[in-house]
C-alpha positions as CSV (number, residue, x, y, z in Angstrom):
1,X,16.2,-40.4,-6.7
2,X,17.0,-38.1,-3.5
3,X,15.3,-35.4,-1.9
4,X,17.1,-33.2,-0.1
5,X,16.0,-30.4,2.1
6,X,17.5,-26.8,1.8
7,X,18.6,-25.5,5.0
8,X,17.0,-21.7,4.1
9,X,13.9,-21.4,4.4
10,X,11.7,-18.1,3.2
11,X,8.7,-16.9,5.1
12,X,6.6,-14.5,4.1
13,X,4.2,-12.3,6.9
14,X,1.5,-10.3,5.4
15,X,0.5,-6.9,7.4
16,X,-2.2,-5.3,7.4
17,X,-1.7,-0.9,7.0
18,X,-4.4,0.6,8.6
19,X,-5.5,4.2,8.8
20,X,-4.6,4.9,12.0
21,X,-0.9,3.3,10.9
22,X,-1.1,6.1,8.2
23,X,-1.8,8.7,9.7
24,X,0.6,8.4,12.7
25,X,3.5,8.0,9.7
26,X,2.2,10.9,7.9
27,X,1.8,12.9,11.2
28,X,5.5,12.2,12.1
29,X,6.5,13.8,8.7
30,X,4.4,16.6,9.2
31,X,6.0,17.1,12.5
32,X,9.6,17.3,11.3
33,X,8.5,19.5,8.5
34,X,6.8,21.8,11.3
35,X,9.8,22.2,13.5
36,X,12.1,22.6,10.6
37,X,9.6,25.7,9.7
38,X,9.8,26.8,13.0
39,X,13.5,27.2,13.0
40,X,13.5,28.8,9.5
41,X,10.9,31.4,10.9
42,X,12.6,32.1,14.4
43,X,16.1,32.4,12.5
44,X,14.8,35.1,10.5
45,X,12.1,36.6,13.1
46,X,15.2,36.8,15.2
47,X,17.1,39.0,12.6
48,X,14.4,41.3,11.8
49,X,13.7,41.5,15.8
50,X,17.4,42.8,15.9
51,X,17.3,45.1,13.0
52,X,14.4,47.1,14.3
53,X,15.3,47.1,18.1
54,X,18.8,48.5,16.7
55,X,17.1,51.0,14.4
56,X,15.0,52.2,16.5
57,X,18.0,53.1,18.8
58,X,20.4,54.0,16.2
59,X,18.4,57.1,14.2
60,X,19.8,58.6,11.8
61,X,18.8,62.4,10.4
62,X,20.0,63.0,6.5
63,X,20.2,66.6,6.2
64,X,19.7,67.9,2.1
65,X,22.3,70.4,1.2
66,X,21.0,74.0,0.4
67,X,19.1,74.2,3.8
């Protein structure tokens, strides 16, 4: 009978999450979903910002027929 010895050899680490390891994952997905809101919300302040500088420029009077 012969041993013989595998040349691979598995380790296995155990890690311990913490809290703190957590929360500093789930703030950095909070973060990205914050700036990606913050583009959302300046793309469309930015329109409306245009569309009432220009209408407020641009004023139009409709006149009713018959006066």
């Amino acid at each position: 009978m012969n041993f013989v010895k595998d040349p691979t050899t598995l380790s296995y680490e155990r890690s311990v999450f913490s809290f703190l390891d957590l929360a500093g994952n789930l703030g950095g997905f909070f973060e990205i979903l914050e700036r990606t809101g913050a583009l959302l919300v300046g793309f469309f302040a930015q329109k409306i910002f245009l569309y009432s500088l220009l209408s407020r420029l641009y004023q139009v009077e409709n006149c009713k027929p018959g006066n």
